[in-house]
Structure formats: structure tokens, C-alpha cells
C-alpha positions in Angstrom: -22.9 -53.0 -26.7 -26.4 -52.3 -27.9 -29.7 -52.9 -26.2 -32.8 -53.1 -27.8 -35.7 -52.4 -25.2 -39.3 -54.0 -25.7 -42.3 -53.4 -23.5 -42.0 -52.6 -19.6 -42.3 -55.4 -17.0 -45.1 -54.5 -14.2 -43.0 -55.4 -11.6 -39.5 -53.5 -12.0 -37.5 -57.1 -10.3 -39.2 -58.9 -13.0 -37.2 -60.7 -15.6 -33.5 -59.4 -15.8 -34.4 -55.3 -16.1 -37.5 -53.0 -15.8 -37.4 -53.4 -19.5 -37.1 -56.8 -21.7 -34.5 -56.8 -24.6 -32.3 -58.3 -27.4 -28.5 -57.5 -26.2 -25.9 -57.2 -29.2 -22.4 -58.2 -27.5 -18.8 -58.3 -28.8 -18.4 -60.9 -31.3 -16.0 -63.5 -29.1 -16.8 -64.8 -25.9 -13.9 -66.1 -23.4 -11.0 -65.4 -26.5 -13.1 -67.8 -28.8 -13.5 -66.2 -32.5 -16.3 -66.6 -34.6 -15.7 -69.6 -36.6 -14.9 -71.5 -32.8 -17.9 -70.5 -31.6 -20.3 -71.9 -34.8 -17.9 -75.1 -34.4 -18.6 -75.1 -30.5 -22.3 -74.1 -31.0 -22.7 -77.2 -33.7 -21.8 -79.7 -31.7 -23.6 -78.9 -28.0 -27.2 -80.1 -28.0 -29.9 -77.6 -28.5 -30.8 -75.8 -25.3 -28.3 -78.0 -22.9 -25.2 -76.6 -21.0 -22.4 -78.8 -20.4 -21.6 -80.2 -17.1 -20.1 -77.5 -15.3 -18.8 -75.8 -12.1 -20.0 -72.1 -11.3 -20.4 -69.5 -8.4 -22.8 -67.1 -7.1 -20.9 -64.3 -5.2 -23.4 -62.3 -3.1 -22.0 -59.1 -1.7 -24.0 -57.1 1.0 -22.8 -53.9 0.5 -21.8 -51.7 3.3 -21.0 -54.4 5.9 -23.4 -56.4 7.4 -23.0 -56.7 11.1 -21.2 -60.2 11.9 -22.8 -59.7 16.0 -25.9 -59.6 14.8 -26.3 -62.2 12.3 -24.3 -65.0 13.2 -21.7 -64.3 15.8 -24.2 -63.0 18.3 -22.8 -62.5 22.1 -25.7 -63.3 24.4 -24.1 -62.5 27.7 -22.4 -59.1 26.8 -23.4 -55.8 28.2 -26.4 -54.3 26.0 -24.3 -51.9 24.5 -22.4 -54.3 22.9 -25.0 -57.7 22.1 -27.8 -55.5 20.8 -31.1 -55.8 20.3 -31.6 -59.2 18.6 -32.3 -62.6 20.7 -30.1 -65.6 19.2 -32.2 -69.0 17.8 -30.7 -72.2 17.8 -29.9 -73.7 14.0 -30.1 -77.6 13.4 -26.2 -77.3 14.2 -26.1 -78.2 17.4 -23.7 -75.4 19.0 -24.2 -72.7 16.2 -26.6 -70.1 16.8 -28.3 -67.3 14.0 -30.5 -64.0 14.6 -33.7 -64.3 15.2 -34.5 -62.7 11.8 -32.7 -65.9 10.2 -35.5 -68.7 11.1 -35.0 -70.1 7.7 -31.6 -70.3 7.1 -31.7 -71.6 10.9 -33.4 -74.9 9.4 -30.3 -75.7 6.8 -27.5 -74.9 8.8 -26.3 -78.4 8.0 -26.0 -77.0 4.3 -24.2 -73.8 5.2 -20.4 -73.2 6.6 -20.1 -70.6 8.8 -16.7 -68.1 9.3 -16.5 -65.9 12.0 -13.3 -65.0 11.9 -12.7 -63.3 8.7 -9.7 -61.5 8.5 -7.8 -59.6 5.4 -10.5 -56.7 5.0 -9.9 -53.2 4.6 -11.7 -50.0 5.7 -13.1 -49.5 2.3 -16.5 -49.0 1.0 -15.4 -51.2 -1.9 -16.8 -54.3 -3.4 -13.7 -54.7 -5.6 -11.7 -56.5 -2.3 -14.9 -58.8 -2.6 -14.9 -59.5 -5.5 -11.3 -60.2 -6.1 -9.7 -60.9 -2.7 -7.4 -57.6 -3.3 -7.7 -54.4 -2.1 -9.2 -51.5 -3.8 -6.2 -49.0 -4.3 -3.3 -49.8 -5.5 -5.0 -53.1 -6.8 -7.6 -51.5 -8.5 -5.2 -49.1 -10.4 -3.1 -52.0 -11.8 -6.1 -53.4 -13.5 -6.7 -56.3 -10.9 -9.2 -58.4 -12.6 -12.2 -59.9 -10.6 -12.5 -63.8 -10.2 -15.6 -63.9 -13.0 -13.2 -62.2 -15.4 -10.3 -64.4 -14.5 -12.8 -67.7 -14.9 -14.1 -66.7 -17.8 -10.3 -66.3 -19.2 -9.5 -70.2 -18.3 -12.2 -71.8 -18.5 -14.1 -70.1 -21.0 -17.9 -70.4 -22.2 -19.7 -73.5 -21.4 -21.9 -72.6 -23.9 -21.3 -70.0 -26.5 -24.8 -68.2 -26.1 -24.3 -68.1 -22.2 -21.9 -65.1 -21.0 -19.3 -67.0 -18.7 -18.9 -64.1 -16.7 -22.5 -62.3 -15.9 -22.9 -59.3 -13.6 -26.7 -58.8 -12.2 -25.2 -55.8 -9.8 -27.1 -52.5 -11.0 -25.9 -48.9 -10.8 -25.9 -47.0 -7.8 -25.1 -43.9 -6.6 -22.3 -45.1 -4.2 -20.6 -46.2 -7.5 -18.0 -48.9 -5.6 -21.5 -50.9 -4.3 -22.6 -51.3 -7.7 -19.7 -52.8 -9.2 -20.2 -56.0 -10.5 -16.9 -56.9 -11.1 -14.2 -55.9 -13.4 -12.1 -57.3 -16.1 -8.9 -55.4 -15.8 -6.0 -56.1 -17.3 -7.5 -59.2 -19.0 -9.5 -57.1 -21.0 -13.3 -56.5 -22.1 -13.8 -59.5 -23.7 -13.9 -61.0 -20.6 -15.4 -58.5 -18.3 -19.3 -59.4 -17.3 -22.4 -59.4 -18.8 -24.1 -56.7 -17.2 -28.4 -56.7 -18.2 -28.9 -54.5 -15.2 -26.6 -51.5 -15.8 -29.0 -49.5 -18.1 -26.7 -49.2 -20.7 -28.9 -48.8 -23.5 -29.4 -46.9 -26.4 -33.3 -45.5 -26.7 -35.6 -47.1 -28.8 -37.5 -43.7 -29.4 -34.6 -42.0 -30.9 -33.7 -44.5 -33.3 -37.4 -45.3 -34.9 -37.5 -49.0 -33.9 -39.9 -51.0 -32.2 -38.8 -54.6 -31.2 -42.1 -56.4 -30.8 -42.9 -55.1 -34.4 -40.5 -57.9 -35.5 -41.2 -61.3 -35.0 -37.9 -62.8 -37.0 -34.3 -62.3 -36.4 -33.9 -61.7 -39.9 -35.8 -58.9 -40.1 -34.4 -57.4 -37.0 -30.8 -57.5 -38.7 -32.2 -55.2 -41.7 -33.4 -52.7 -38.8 -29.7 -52.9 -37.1 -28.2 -52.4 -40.4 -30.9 -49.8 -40.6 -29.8 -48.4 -37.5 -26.2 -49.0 -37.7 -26.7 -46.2 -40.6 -28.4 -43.6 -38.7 -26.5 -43.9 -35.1 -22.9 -44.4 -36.8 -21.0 -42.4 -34.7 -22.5 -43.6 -31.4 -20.0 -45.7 -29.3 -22.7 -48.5 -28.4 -22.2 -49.6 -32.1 -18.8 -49.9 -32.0 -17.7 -53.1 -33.9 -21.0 -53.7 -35.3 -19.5 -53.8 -38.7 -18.3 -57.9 -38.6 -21.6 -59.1 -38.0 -23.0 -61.3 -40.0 -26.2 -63.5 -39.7 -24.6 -66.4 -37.9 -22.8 -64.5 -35.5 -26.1 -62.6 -35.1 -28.2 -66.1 -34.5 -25.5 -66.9 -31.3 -25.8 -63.5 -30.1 -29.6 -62.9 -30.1 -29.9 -66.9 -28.9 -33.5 -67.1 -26.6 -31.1 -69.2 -24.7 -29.5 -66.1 -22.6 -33.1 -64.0 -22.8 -34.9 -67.0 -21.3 -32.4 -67.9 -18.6 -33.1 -64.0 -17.4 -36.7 -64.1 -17.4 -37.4 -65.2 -13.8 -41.4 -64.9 -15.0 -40.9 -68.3 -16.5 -40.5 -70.2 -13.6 -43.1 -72.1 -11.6 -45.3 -68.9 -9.5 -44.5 -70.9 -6.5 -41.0 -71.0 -6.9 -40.9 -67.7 -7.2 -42.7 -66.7 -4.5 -40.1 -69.2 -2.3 -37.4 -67.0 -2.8 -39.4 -63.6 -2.9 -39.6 -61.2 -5.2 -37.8 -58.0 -3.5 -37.8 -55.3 -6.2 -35.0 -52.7 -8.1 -36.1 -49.4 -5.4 -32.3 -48.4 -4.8 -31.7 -48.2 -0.5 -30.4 -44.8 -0.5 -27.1 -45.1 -2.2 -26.7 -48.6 -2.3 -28.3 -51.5 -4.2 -31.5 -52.6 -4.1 -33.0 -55.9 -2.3 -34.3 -58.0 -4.9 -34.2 -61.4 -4.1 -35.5 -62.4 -7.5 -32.0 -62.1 -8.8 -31.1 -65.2 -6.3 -33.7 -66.8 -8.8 -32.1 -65.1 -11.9 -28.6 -66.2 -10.6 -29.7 -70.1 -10.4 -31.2 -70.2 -13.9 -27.9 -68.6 -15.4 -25.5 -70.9 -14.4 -27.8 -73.6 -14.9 -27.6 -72.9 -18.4 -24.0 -72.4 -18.7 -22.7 -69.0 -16.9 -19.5 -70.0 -14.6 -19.7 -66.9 -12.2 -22.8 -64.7 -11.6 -22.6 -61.8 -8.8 -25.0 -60.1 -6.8 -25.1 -57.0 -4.7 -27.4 -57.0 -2.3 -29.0 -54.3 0.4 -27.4 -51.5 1.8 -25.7 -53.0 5.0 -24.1 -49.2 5.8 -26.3 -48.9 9.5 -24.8 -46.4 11.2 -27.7 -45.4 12.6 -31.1 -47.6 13.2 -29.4 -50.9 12.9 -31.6 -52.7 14.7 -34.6 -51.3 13.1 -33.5 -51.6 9.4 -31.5 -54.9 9.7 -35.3 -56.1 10.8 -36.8 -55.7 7.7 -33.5 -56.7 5.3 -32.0 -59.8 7.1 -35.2 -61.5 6.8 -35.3 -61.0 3.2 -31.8 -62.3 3.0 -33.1 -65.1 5.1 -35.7 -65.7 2.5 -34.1 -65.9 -0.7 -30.6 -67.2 0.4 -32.9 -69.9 1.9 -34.8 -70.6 -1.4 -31.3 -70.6 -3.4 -30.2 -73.7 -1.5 -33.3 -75.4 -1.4 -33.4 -74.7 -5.3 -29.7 -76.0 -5.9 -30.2 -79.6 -3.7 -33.5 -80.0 -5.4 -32.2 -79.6 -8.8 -28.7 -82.0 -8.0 -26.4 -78.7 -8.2 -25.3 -78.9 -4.7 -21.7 -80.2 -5.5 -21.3 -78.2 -8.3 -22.3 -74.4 -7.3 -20.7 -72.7 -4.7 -22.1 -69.6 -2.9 -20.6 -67.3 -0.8 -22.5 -64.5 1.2 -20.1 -61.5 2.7 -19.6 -58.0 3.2 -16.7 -55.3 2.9 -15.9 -55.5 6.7 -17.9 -56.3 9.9 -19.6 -53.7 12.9 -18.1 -52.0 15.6 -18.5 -54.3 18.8 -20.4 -51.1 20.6 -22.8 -49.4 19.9 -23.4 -46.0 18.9 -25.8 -42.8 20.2 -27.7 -43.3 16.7 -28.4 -47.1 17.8 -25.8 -48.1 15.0 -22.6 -49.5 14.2 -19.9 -48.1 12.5 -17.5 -49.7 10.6 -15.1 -52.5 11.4 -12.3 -54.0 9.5 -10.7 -56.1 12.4 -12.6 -59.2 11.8 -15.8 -60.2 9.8 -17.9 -62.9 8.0 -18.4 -65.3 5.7 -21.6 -67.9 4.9 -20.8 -70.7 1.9 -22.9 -73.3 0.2 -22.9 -76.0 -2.4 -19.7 -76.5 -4.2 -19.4 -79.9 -2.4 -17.9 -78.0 0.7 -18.0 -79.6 4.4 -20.9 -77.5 5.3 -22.8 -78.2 8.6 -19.8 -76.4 10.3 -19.0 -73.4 11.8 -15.1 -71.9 11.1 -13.2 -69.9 14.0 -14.6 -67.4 16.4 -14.5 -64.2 18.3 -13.7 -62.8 21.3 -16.3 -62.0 23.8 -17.3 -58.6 22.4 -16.8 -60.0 18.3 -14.4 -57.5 18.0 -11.1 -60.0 17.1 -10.6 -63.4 15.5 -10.0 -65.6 18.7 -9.7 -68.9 16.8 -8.5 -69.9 13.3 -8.4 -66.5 11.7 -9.5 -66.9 8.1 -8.0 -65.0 5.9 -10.1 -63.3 2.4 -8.1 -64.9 0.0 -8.4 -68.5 1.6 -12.0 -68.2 1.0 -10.8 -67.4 -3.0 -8.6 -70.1 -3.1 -11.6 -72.1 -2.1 -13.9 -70.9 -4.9 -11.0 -71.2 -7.0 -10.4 -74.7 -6.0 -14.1 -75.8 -6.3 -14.2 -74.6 -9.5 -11.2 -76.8 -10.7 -8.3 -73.8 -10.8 -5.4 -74.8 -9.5 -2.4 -73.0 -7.7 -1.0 -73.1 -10.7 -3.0 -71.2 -12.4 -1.6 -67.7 -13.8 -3.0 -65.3 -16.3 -1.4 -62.3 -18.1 -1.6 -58.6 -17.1 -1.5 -55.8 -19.4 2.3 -56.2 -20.6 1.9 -60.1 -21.1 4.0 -60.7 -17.7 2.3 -63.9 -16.3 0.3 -62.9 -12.8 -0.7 -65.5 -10.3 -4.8 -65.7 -8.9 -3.8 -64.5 -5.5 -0.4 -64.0 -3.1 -1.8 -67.0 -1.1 -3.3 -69.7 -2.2 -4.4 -72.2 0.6 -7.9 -73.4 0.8 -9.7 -73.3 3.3 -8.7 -77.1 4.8 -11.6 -77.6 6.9 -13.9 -77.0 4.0 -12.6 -79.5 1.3 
């Protein structure tokens, strides 16, 4: 791909990177060849996105702590509840953190697991993000659930990536992933604005706001095709001509990622958060909660997030302070957005980490990690929400109750977004592969 920057953004969350740009993609979208596209691009209406069903997959990388969000245990010796005081939701019977006063207030739009079972011991968002996990799956070209959509279903519209990945780079390279295509291929691998894959604008002589026409633009690609032939982000370049050009460049996709456009209120709702890696792991900006709503809004079936660096072995209490209410703030503000704008039946969102917390304690006032049981929050998608699913033991080390299992919650997503059990897809030697090994929704939800 090829990324034309223009000018900086003063703050680095704004709009989709620190830098706005024109991205050149491959020339299909979801399998669809050229002339398919111009066909399917004739006939939608100008600036509308078919009726569709979509998901925002937030992952909290590094494993948020399940006892101290929204299992909390109360009457359990200190070195076990923590440090946080439980508040009563508008569930009657389902409790949150303290730090979660606003998510407290729509608990009637949220379902709750708390008995999450099927993770591994893995810094990995891969077993997130495709309910497998990361080795041997990962080697075998598992392909995440965006990819897979975006290889059934398709574009909804053919200037809108189905598949669209807002996760940026981080130094703990499995946090940043936003999801991989596998053995179905790159076409259907995600769109990725925030990766920094770009090629620099002062080595190749062209300045995009100089240019005020798409037509013009094209003679400063072929221009640039020229001098930066042998540079791999110009790969396939060659087939482009000025329709296919039109679709690709469309204001359609730029617009949708420019969170500045919405109303300054709106904005501030969710909060704005910014792109300041936590250590190793991704940054909290809650303005890609924002960016995630306007995307599939417009026509993107799967947009993923990573979010925070949930990794506390040490100062749990004291970090977990300042990040869960800034999860509280824009996870919030997605929900209100999606009921306000009618989208509540048709995206789902689902909040989780890699694994849970250690029931005790440690001498750094953290938690280490723990695979035995975790959790889940889901929205939208038409779901039974108001509800909490399973439980804990006393200490919220073990699923006591209805154990949950990862790839129920994927069969969920997968059901919600109208893939059925059915559903299979090629891998790498054509041999069909089904979604998941189990496919059973998560009953209490549908």
C-alpha cells in the first residue's frame, strides 16, 4: 500500500493518524474485481451504506482484572478483594467498580460474563481475535473473524474496507495486532490507517495539499510510480486506472476517519484519550471508539480496537484508577451513540482481555496473570443485555456457574452477524475449514 501524508493534526488521537492522508489499496476489496466494483459502486446511492450488521471488537491488552471491574468480592480477605469499593448498576443484583459510574447507569444495555473460560497463558491478542490460540493456530494461518467476514460477506460499500484495523504498532508486537488474514489471504486482511506504514512525502518530492483534484494527483503517482519503482509499497500500482483510482481515493473512507468532523460535544462524550504508547502496549485513545462508530456506519462490517495496557503486575490499583475510568468513558459514549443513532440491533460490541488476574495479590500491589477464568462485556447486536452470565467462586479464581467458553462468545458475533454454523472457508490448499471447533451461541444471549 501507499500512503500519502498531508499536514499534522495538533492532537496526535485526532482524525485516524497523527498525520491525514490519501491511502492507495489493492485493487479488489472482499474478492470483488474491478469491473464488480464500478457495477456495485453505480448502483448504491451516493454517500449511503447499505443496511448492514457489523462489530467492534475491543481488546484490553494484557488482561484486565475481572475482580476488580465486574466480579468484585466484597467480603474476601484484603489480600484478595483489593482496593476498589463495589457500586450498584441499574441491574438490580449486578455490581461494577467504583471507577465504572457510567457504565453503572446502562447496565440494562450491557451483558455481563464472568465466567469466561477457553483462555490461554498468552500475551496474545490473536486468541481474541479469532477464538484460537496463538501457537499452533497462528502458524497454520488462522484467519481472524474481520478477515473471515470480510471473505463472506464482503464490502457493503466498495469504498469502505469491510475489514478495518484501528490497533497501532507497539513494542509488545502481539498487543498491537489488529487481526490477521491468514490463510484467506491479503485481500482480505484489514485496513490498517494506524500502522505507520507510509512511504515519506519528503523523499519522493510531493506535497498533497498542493493538489486540489484527483486527476492531478494520479499524474504525481505516475510521477512517483517512476522514481520509487522498486519500492515494495508500490507493488501492483501498474493496473490502475482513473476509475479504480476514483473508488480508492473516495472522501467516503477519509471522512468516516476524521473524528474532527463530528459535533465537539460528541466528542468530548466519549473523550478524546491520545496515541502516547503505555509502555509496551497500546495507547488509550478513546477517540477511536468514535472512529470505530462512524466506520461501520458507513459500511465497514468489523472494526477492532486495542486498548490500554491492562499488564499490572505491579500498582494495579493505582493505574487501573486512571484507565478504567477512561474505558468507563468512552465505552459509555459508544452505547449511547449506537441507541441514539438506531444501531443497537445491528452492532455488536464485545470488550475483553487475554486472561483474567490472579485472585491474590502480590508484594508489588499487583496481579499476575490468570488463565483459569475471565471476562467478557457485550452490547448492541440485538443481544439480551441487562443480564449478567455465570459466576465465580468466592476468591474469582474459577467459573462456579455456567462456564462460558471463548468460542461461544464467537459463535455469538458470528450469529449476530448472520453466519451460520454452516459457514466454512478455504485454507491455503483449498481444503474447506469450519469458523470454529464449536459453534453454540451463547443461548441466554439470543
Amino acid at each position: 500500500m501507499l500512503t500519502l501524508h498531508g499536514p499534522a493534526y495538533r492532537n496526535p488521537c485526532d482524525g485516524f493518524s497523527r498525520r491525514d492522508f490519501l491511502k492507495v489499496g489493492a485493487l479488489t476489496y472482499g474478492g470483488l474485481s474491478l469491473p464488480q466494483i464500478l457495477a456495485a459502486d453505480a448502483q448504491a446511492a451516493p454517500g449511503q451504506a447499505k443496511r448492514h450488521k457489523s462489530v467492534i471488537m475491543v481488546f484490553l491488552a494484557g488482561g484486565p482484572p475481572h475482580q476488580d471491574m465486574v466480579d468484585l468480592k466484597p467480603d474476601a480477605p484484603a489480600e484478595i478483594r483489593g482496593e476498589y469499593k463495589p457500586i450498584s448498576t441499574n441491574v438490580p443484583g449486578l455490581d461494577f467498580c467504583e471507577h465504572m459510574p457510567l457504565l453503572a447507569q446502562r447496565a440494562d444495555k450491557l451483558a455481563v460474563i464472568r465466567s469466561l473460560v477457553g483462555c490461554k497463558d498468552e500475551h496474545s491478542a490473536f486468541q481474541m481475535l479469532t477464538g484460537f490460540p496463538d501457537t499452533p493456530f497462528k502458524r497454520a494461518g488462522r484467519p481472524a473473524l474481520g478477515s473471515i467476514v470480510s471473505y463472506l460477506q464482503g464490502p457493503v460499500d466498495p469504498a469502505i474496507p469491510p475489514f478495518v484495523g484501528l490497533s497501532p504498532r507497539t513494542s509488545e508486537v502481539r498487543w498491537g495486532d489488529p487481526g490477521m488474514a491468514g490463510y484467506l489471504g491479503l485481500a482480505h486482511g484489514p485496513f490498517t490507517p494506524n500502522r505507520g506504514e507510509t512511504v515519506d512525502p519528503t523523499k519522493t518530492g510531493i506535497e498533497v495539499s498542493r493538489y486540489q483534484d484527483r486527476q492531478s494527483l494520479l499524474g504525481k503517482l505516475d510521477e512517483l510510480k517512476r522514481r520509487l519503482d522498486r519500492d515494495e509499497a508500490l507493488a501492483g500500482m501498474d493496473g490502475f486506472d482513473r476509475a479504480a483510482f476514483e473508488i480508492l481515493t473516495s472522501s467516503r473512507l477519509v471522512d468516516a476517519l476524521d473524528v474532527t468532523k463530528e459535533d465537539p460535544r460528541l466528542r468530548a462524550r466519549y473523550g478524546i484519550g491520545d496515541m502516547k504508547a503505555e509502555a509496551d502496549g497500546p495507547p488509550t485513545c478513546m477517540d477511536h471508539f468514535l472512529m470505530a462508530r462512524r466506520l461501520v456506519e458507513v459500511g465497514a462490517r468489523c472494526v477492532t480496537i486495542s486498548f490500554g495496557r491492562w499488564d499490572t503486575h505491579g500498582n494495579n490499583f493505582k493505574d487501573n484508577a486512571i484507565r478504567i475510568p477512561k474505558l468507563d468513558m468512552a465505552l459509555s459514549a459508544l452505547i449511547d451513540d449506537l441507541y441514539a443513532r438506531g444501531l443497537e440491533n445491528d452492532v455488536t460490541v464485545v470488550v475483553w482481555g487475554e486472561f483474567g488476574r490472579t485472585p491474590k495479590i502480590n508484594k508489588d500491589a499487583g496481579r499476575d496473570h490468570w488463565a483459569r477464568v475471565n471476562f467478557a462485556m457485550l452490547a448492541g447486536g440485538g443481544l439480551r443485555t441487562g443480564q449478567v452470565i455465570g459466576s465465580t467462586d468466592k476468591d474469582a479464581a474459577y467459573a462456579k456457574d455456567r462456564p462460558v467458553h471463548v468460542q461461544e462468545v464467537f459463535s455469538t458475533i458470528y450469529d449476530r452477524l448472520g453466519i451460520g454454523s454452516e459457514a466454512m472457508v478455504p485454507d491455503k490448499t483449498g481444503r474447506p475449514m469450519w469458523l470454529l471447533d464449536r459453534y453454540e451461541p451463547i443461548r441466554e444471549l439470543i
